[in-house]
Every structure is written in structure tokens, then in C-alpha cells.
DOPAMAR-738314 format. One line per 8 residues: number of its first residue (from 1); their letters; for each residue x, y, z of N, C-alpha, C, O, CB. Coordinates in steps of 0.1 Angstrom, whole numbers, plus 5000, padded with zeros to 4 digits. Glycine has a CB too. Layout:
REM residues N
NUM> A> X,Y,Z,X,Y,Z,X,Y,Z,X,Y,Z,X,Y,Z ~ ...
END
This chain:
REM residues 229
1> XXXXXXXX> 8783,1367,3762,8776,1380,3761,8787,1392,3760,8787,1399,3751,8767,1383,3772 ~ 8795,1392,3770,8808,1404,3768,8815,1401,3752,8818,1410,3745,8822,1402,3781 ~ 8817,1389,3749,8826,1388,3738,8816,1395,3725,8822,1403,3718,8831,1372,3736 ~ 8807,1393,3722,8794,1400,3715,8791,1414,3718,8787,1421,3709,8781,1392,3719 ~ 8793,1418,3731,8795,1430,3734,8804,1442,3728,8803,1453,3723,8796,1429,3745 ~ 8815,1434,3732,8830,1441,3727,8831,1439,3709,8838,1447,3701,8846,1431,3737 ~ 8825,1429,3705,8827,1426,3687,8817,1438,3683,8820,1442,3671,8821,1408,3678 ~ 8809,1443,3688,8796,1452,3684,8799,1465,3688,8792,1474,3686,8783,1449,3691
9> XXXXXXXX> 8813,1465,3696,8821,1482,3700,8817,1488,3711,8818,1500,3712,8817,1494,3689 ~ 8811,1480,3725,8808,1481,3733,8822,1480,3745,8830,1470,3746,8798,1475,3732 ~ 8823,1491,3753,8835,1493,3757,8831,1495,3775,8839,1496,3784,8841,1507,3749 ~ 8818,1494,3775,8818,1495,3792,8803,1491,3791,8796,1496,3782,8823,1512,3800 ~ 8797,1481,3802,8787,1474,3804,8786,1476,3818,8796,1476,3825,8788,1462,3799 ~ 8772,1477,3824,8770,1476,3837,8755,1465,3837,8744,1465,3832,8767,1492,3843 ~ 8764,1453,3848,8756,1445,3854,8745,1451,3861,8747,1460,3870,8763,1438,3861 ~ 8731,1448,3859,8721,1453,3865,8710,1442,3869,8700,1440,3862,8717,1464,3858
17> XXXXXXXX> 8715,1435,3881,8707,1420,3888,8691,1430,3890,8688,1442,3891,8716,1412,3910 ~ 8685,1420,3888,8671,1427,3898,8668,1429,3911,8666,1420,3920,8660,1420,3897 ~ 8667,1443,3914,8661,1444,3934,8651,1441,3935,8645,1452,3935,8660,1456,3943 ~ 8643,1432,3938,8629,1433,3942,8621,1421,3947,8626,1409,3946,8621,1437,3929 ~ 8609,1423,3954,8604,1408,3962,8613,1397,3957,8619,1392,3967,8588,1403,3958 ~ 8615,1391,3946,8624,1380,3947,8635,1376,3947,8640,1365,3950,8622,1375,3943 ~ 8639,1392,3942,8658,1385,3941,8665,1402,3950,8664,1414,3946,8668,1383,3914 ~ 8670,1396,3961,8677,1408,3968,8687,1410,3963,8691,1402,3955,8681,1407,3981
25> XXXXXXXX> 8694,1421,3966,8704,1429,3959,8718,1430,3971,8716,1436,3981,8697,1446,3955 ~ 8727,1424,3969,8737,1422,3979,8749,1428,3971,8753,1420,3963,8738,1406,3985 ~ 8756,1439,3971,8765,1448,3965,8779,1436,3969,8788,1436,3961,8766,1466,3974 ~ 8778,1428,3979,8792,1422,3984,8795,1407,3973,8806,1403,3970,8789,1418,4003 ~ 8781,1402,3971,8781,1391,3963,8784,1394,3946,8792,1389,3938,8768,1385,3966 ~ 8770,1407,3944,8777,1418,3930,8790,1411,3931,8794,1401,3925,8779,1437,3933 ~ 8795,1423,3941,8814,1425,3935,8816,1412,3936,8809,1407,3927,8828,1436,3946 ~ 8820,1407,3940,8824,1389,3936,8821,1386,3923,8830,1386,3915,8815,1377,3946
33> XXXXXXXX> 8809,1383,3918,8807,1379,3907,8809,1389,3893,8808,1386,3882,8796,1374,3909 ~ 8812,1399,3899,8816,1405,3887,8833,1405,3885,8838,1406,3874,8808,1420,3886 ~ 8840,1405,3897,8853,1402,3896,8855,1386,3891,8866,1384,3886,8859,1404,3911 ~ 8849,1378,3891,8844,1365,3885,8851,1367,3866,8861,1364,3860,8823,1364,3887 ~ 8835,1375,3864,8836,1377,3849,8843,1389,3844,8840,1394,3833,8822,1378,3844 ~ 8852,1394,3851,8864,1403,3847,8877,1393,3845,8886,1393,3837,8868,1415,3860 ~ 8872,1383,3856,8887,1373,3849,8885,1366,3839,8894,1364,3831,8894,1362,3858 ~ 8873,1362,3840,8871,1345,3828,8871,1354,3816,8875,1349,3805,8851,1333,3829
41> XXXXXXXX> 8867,1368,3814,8869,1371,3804,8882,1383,3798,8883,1390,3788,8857,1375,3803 ~ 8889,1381,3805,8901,1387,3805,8897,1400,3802,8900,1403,3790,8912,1381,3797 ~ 8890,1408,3807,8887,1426,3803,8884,1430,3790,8884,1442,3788,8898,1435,3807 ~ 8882,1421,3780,8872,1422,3772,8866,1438,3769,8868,1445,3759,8862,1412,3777 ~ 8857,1440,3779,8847,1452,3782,8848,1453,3798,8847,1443,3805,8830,1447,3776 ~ 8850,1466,3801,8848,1471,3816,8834,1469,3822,8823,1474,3818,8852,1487,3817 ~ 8837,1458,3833,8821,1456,3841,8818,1467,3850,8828,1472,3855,8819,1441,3851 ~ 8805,1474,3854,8803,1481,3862,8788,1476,3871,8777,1472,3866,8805,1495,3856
49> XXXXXXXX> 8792,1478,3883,8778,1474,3888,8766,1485,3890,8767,1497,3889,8780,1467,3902 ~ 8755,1477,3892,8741,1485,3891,8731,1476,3898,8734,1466,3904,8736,1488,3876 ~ 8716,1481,3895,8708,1472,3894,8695,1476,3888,8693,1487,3883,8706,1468,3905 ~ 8688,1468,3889,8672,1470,3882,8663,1476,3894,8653,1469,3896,8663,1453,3876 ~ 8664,1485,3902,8657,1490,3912,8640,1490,3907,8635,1495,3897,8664,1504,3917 ~ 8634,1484,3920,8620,1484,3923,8612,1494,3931,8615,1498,3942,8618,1473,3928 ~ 8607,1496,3927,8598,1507,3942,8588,1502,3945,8576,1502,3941,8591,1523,3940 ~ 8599,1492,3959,8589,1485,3966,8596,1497,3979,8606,1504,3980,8590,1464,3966
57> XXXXXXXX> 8582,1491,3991,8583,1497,4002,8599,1495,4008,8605,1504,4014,8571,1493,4011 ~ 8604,1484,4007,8615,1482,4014,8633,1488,4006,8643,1492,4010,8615,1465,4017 ~ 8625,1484,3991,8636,1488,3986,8641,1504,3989,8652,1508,3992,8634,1486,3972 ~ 8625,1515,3987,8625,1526,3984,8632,1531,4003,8637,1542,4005,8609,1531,3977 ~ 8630,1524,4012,8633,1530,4027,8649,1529,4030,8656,1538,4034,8625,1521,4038 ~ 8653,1513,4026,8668,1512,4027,8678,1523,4013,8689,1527,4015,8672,1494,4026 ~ 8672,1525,4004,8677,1536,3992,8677,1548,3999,8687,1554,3995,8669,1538,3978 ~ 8671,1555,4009,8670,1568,4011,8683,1567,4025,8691,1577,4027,8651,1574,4016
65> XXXXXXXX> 8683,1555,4032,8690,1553,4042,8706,1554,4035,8715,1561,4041,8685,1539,4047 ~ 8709,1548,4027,8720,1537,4020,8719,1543,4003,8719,1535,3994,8714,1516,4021 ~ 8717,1556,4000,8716,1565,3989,8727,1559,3977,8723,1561,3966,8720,1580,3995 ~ 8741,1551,3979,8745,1549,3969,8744,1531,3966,8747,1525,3956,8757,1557,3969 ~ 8739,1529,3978,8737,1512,3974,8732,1509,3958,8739,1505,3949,8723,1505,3986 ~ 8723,1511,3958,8720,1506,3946,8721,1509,3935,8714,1504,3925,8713,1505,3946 ~ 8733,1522,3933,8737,1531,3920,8748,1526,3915,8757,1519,3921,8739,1548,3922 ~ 8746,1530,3902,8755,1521,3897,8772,1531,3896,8776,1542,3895,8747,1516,3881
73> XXXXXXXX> 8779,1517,3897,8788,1523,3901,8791,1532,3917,8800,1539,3920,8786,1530,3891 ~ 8780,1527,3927,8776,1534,3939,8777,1549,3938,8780,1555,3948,8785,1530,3950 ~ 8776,1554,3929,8780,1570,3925,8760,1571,3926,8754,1565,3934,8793,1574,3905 ~ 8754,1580,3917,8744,1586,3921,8732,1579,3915,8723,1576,3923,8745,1598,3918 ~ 8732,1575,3902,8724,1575,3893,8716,1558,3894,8723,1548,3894,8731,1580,3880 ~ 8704,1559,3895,8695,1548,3898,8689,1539,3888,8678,1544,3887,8685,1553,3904 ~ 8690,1529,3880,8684,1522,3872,8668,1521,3879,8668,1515,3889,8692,1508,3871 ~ 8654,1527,3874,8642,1524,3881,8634,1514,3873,8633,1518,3861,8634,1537,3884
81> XXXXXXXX> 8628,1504,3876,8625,1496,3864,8606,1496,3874,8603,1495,3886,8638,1478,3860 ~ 8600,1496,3862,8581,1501,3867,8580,1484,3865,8587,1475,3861,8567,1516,3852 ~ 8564,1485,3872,8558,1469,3867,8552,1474,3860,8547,1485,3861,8551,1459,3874 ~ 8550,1465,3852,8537,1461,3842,8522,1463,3847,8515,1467,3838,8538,1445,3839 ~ 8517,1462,3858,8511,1458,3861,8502,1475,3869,8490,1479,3870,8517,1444,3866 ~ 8516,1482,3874,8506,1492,3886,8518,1504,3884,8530,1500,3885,8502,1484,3909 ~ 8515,1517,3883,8523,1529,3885,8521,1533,3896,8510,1538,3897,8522,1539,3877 ~ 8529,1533,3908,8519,1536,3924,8518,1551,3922,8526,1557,3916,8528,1531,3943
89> XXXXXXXX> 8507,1556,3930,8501,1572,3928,8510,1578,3937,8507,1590,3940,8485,1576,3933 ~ 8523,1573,3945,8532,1580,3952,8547,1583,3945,8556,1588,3951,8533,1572,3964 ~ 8547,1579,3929,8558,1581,3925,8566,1594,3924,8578,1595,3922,8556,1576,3917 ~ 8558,1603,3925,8563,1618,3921,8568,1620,3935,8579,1624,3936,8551,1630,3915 ~ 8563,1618,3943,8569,1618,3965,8582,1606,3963,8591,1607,3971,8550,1607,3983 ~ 8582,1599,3956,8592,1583,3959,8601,1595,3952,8610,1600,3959,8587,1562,3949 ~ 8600,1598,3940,8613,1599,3930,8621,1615,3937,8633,1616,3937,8606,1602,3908 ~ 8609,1626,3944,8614,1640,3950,8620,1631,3965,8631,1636,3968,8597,1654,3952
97> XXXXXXXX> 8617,1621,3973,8632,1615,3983,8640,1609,3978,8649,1606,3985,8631,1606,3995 ~ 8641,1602,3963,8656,1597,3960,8663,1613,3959,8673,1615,3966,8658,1586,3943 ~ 8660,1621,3952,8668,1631,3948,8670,1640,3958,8680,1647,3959,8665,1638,3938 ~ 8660,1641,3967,8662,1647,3981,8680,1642,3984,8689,1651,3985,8647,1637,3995 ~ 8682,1630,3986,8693,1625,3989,8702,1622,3982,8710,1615,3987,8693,1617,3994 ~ 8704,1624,3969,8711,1627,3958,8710,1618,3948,8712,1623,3937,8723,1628,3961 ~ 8706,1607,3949,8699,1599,3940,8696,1603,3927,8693,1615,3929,8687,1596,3946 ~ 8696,1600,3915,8689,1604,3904,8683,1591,3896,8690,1581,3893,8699,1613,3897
105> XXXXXXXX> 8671,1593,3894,8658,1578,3891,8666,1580,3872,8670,1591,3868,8629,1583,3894 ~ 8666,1567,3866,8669,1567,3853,8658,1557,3852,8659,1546,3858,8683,1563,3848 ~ 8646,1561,3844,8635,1553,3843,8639,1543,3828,8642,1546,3817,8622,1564,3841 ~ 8637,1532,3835,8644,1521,3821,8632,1514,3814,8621,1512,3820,8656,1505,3827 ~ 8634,1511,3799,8625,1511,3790,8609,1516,3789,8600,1508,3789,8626,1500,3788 ~ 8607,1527,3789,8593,1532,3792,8585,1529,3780,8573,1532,3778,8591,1549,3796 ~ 8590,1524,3774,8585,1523,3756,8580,1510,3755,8572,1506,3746,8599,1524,3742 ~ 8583,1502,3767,8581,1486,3766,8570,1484,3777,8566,1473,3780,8595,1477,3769
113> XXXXXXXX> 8566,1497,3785,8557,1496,3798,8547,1498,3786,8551,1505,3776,8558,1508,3814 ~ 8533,1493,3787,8521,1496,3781,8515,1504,3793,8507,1511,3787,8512,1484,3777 ~ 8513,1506,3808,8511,1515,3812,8520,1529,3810,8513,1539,3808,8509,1510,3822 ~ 8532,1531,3810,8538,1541,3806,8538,1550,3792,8540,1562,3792,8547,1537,3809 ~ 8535,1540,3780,8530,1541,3766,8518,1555,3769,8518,1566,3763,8522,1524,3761 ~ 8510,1551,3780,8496,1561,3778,8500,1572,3790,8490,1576,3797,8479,1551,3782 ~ 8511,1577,3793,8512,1582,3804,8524,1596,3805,8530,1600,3815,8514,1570,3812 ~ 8525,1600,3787,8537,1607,3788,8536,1619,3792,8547,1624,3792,8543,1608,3778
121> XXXXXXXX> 8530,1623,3795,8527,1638,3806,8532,1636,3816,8540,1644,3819,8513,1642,3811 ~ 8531,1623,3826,8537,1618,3837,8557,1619,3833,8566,1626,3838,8530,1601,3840 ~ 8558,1611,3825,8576,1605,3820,8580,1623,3818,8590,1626,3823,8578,1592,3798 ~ 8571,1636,3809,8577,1645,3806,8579,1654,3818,8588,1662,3818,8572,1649,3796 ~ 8567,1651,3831,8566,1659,3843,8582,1653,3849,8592,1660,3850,8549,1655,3853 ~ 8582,1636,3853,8596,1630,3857,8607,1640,3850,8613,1648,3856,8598,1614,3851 ~ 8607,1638,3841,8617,1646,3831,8622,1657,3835,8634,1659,3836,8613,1650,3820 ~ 8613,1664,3837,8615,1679,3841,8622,1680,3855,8632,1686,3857,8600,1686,3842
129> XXXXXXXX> 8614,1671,3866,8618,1674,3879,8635,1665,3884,8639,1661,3895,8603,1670,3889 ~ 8640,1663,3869,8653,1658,3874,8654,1645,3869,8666,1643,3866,8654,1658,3889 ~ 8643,1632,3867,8648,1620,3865,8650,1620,3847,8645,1629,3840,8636,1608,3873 ~ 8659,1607,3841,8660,1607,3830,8653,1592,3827,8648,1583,3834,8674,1612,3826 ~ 8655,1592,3813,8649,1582,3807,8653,1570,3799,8649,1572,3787,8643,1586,3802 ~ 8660,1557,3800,8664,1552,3791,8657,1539,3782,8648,1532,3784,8674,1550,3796 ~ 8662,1540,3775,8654,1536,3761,8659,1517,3755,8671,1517,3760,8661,1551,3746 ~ 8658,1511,3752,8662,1497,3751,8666,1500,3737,8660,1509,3731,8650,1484,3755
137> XXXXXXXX> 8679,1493,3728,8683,1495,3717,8671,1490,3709,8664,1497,3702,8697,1490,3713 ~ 8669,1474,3713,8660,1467,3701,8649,1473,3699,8642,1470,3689,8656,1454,3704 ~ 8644,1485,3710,8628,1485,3705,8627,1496,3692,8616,1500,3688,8617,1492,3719 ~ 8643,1502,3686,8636,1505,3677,8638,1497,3661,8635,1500,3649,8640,1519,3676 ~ 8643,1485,3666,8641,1476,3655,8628,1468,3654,8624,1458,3647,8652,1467,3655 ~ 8621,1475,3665,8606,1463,3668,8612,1452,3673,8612,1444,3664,8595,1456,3654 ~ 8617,1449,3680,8621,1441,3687,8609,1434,3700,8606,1422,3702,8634,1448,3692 ~ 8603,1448,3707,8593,1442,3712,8579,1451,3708,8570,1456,3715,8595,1440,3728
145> XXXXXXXX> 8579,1451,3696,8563,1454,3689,8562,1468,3684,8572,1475,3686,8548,1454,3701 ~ 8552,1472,3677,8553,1486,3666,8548,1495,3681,8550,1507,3681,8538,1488,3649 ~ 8544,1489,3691,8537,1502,3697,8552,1507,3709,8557,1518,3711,8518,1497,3708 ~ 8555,1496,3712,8572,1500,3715,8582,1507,3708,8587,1517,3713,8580,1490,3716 ~ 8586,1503,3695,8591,1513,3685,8586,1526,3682,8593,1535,3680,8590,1508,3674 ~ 8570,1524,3683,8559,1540,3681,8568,1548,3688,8576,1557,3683,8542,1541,3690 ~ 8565,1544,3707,8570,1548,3716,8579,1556,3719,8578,1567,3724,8573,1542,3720 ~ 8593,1548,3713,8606,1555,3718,8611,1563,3708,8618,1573,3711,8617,1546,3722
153> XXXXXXXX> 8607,1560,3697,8605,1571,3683,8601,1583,3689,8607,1594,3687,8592,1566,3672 ~ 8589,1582,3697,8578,1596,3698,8592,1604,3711,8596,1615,3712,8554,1591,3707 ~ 8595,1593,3718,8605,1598,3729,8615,1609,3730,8618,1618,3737,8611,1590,3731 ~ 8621,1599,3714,8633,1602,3711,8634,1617,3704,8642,1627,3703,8637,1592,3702 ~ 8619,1612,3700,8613,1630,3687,8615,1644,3701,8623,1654,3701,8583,1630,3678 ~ 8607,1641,3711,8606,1650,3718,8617,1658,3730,8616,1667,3738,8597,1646,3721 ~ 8632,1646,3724,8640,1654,3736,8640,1644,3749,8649,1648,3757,8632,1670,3739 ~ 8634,1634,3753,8628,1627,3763,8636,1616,3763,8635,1611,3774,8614,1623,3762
161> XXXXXXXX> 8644,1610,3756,8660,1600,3755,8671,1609,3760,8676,1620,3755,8665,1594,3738 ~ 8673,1598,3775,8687,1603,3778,8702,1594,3773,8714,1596,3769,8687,1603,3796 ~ 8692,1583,3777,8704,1571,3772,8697,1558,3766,8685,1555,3768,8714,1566,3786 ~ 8706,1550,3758,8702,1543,3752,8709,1531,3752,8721,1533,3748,8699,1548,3742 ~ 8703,1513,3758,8713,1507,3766,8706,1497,3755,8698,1500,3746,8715,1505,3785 ~ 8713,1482,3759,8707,1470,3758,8702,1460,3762,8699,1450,3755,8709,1467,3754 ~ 8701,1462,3777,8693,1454,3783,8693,1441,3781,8683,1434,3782,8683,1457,3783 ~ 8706,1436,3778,8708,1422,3771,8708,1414,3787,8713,1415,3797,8725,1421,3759
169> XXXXXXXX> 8696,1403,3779,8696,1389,3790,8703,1376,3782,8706,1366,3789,8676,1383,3796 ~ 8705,1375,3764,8715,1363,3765,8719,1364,3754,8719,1376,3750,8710,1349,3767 ~ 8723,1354,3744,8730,1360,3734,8723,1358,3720,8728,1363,3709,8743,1354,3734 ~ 8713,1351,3720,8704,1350,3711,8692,1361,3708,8693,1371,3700,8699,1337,3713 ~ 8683,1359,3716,8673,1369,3715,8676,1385,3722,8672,1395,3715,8661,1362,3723 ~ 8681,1386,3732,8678,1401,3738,8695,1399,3737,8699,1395,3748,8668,1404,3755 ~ 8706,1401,3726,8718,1402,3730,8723,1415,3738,8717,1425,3743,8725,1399,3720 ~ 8737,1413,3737,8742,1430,3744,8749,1439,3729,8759,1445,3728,8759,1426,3760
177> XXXXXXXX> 8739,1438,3720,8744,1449,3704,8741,1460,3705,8729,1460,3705,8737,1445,3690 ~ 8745,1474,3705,8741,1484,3701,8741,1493,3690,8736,1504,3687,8742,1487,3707 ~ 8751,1483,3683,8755,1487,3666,8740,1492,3660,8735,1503,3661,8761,1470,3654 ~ 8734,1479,3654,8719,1489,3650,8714,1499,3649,8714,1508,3641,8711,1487,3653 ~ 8707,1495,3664,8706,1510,3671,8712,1527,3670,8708,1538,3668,8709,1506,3684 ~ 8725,1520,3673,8733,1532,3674,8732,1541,3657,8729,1553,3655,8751,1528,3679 ~ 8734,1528,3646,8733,1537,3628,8720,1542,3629,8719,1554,3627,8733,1526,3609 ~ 8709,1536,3634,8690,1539,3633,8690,1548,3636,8685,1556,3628,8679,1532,3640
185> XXXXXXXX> 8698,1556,3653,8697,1571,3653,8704,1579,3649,8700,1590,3646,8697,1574,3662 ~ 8718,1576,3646,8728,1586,3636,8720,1590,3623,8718,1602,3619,8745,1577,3630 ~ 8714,1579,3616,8708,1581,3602,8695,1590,3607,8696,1601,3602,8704,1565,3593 ~ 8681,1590,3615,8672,1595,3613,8676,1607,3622,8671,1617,3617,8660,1588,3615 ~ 8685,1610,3637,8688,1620,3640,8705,1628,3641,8713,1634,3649,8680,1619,3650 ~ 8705,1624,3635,8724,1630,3636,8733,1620,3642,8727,1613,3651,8727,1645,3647 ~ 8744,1617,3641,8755,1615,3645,8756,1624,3662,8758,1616,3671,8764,1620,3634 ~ 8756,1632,3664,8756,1639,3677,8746,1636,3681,8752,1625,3683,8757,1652,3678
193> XXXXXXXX> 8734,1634,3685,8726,1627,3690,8727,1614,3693,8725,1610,3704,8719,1629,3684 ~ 8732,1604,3682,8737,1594,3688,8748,1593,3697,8745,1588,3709,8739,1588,3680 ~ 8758,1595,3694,8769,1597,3707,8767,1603,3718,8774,1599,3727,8778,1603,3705 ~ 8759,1612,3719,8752,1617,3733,8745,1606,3741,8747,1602,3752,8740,1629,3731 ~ 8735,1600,3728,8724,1590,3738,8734,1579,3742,8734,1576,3754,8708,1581,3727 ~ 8747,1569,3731,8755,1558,3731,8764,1557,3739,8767,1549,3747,8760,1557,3721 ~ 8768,1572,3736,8782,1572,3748,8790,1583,3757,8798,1582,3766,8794,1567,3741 ~ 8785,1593,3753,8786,1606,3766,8779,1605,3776,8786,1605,3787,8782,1619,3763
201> XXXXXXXX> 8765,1604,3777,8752,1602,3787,8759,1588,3796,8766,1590,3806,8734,1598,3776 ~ 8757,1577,3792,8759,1565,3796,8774,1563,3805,8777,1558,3815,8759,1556,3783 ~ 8784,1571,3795,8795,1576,3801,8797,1581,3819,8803,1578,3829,8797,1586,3791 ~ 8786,1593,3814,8785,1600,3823,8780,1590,3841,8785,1591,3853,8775,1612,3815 ~ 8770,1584,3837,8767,1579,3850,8773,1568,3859,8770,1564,3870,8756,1574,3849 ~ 8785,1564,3850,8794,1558,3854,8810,1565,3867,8817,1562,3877,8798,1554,3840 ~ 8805,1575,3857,8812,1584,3868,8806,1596,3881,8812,1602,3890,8820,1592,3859 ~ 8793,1595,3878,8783,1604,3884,8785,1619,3878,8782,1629,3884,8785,1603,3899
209> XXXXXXXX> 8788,1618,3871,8792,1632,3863,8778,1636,3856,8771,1627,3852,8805,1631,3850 ~ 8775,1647,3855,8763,1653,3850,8757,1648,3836,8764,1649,3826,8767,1668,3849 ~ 8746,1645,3836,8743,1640,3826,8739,1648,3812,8733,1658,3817,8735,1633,3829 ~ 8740,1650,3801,8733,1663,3793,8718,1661,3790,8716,1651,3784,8740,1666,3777 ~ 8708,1668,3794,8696,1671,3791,8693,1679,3781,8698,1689,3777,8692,1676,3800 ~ 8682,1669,3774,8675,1685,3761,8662,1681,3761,8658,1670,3760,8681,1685,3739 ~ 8655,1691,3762,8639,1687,3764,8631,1693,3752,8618,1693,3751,8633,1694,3779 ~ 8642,1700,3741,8635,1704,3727,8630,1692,3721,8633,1681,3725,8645,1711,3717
217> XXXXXXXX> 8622,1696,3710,8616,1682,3705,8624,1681,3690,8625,1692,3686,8597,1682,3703 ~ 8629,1672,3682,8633,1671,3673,8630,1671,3662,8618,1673,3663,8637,1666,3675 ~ 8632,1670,3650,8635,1668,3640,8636,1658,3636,8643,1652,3644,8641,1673,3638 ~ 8633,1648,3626,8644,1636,3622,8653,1642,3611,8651,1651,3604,8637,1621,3617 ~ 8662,1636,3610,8672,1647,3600,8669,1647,3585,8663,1638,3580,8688,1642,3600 ~ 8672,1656,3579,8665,1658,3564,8674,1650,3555,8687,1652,3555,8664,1674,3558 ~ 8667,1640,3543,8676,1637,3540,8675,1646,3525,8665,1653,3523,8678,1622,3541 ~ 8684,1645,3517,8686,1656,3505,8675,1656,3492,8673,1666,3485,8700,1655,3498
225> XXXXX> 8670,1643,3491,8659,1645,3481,8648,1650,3490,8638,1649,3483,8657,1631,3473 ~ 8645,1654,3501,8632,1656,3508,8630,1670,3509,8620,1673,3515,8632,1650,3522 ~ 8640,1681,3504,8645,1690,3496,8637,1692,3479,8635,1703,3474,8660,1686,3495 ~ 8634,1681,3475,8629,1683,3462,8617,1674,3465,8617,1663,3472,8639,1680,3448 ~ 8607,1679,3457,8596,1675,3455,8584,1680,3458,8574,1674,3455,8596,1666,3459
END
């Protein structure tokens, strides 16, 4: 997966295990295994750690305790990953004590939640009060369905993409590519837009450095015969 990573122009990747009822999150074993795959792959691509944070009751109590445990990079910024299944009615209280404590929620793939699909008043309210949003590369190849592509399209239109990752689990189906992706938004919204979502933004949480926000809604870019006719 790094070697696919780095051939596709990817220059810094963050491991992100899952926190939640079944798989605990141990920062000490992390670093081990990622010092692991820094050697076998001779630095290839710079690993950084993270995780897939849950808001479960235990996760969300030891995070407010232990504020950079689970950021990536231990610096600020939070991978938040929703279930499928329930948006708890305490999220707007969960997400105002991560940031209470400096925390910042990066809500991951909302385009691929079908509860979040019907719920963008909520993602634009998040938005506003500080958390950002990131977006999976494949979903705008339909990777996982037209209403996912709809999605992060409508997202992307409105200013509501902060960053844009790949969530890669192997090397066939969900790889770690963001080539595609990355021309799909240079061509329908600029070149600057892409490098903001690809690699300033993404950049940025690595170092805990401020992320850029735009909450205008966009454009897709004009192309020159759309001018005539």
C-alpha cells in the first residue's frame, strides 16, 4: 500500500486503526508498528499516526481527559468516524467538549453515511461551530454509489470540503490513490482548490497548524465552450 501510495505522489500518510467497542487504541503499540512499516519500507512515504475515533461513552471521557491521545500526530485534530446506524442527539455537546479542550472533530466520509446524506444542516451547523469535514477520494469516482458521489459533489459545491484523503484498506479495491481524485477536482474546480483540499489542509493537521476554511459555495469551473451557446 505505501509503495502505491508514493507511485500515485503521495508524500505523507496517516495510519488511522479504529477506536471503538472492538478494537482499542493503544498509541504505544501504534508507534511500534508504525516504526515497523517505516523500516520494511525504507521511508517510501512519511507515516503519521491517528485514528478512526468513535463517540462512544468511553472513548469521548478518556479524549477530554487525554485531549491529544487520539490526534493525529498527538497535535489537535481528531479523525470522527459516525455509525451507520445512529447520530446520537448529544453530538453538538460531544463535539463543543472536544474543542472545549482543544480538540478539533474532522468528520470522515459524510458522503458515505446515508444518515448524514439527509442531514446537511447538521454537517453545515458542525461546520460552522469549528469541526471540518473530510471527504474519501473514490467517492467521486462512484466508488461507493451515485448517492455518495451526489453527496460530496453537493459538499464540495458548497465550501463544506476541508480535506480529501483515501481511506485506503488494501491494494485492490479501496487503494491508497489520490491521483484521480485530485485531476476530478483541479478539472471541475480549479487547481487551487485542489491543493488546498490534497495538500495544504491535510498538511496542515499534521502539524496542528490552522486549517483554511471557506464556507462560500462554489462554482464548478467554466470550461470555454460553456461561453458559447
Amino acid at each position: 500500500m505505501l509503495r502505491l501510495a508514493a507511485e500515485n505522489g503521495t508524500s505523507d500518510i496517516v495510519a488511522s486503526p479504529h477506536s471503538n467497542h472492538q478494537f482499542k487504541f493503544d498509541p504505544e503499540i501504534i508507534a511500534e508498528k508504525v516504526e515497523e512499516l517505516r523500516q520494511a519500507s525504507g521511508g517510501i512515504v512519511r507515516i503519521h499516526t491517528g485514528c478512526d475515533f468513535h463517540l462512544s461513552f468511553d472513548n469521548i471521557q478518556d479524549s477530554l481527559q487525554h485531549p491529544s491521545k487520539y490526534a493525529i500526530n498527538h497535535k489537535n485534530y481528531v479523525l470522527v468516524e459516525f455509525s451507520d446506524l445512529l447520530i446520537p442527539k448529544t453530538t453538538d455537546e460531544v463535539f463543543y467538549q472536544m474543542q472545549s479542550v482543544g480538540m478539533i472533530p474532522i468528520i470522515t466520509h459524510p458522503e458515505r453515511n446515508m444518515l448524514l446524506q439527509r442531514r446537511l444542516e447538521n454537517l453545515e451547523t458542525w461546520c460552522e461551530s469549528g469541526c471540518l469535514l473530510q471527504v474519501t477520494a473514490q467517492s467521486f469516482s462512484g466508488r461507493f454509489g451515485k448517492h455518495a458521489k451526489a453527496f460530496a459533489d453537493l459538499l464540495l459545491q458548497k465550501g463544506l470540503v476541508h480535506i480529501v484523503a483515501s481511506d485506503a484498506h488494501d491494494t485492490q479495491h479501496r487503494p491508497p490513490s489520490l491521483k484521480e481524485a485530485y485531476e476530478y477536482v483541479a478539472k471541475e474546480y480549479g487547481v487551487a482548490r485542489a491543493e488546498l483540499l490534497f495538500v495544504k489542509n491535510p498538511g496542515a493537521t499534521l502539524t496542528g497548524a490552522a486549517v483554511e476554511k471557506e464556507l462560500e459555495e462554489l462554482a464548478p469551473v467554466k470550461k470555454w465552450y460553456q461561453f458559447w451557446g
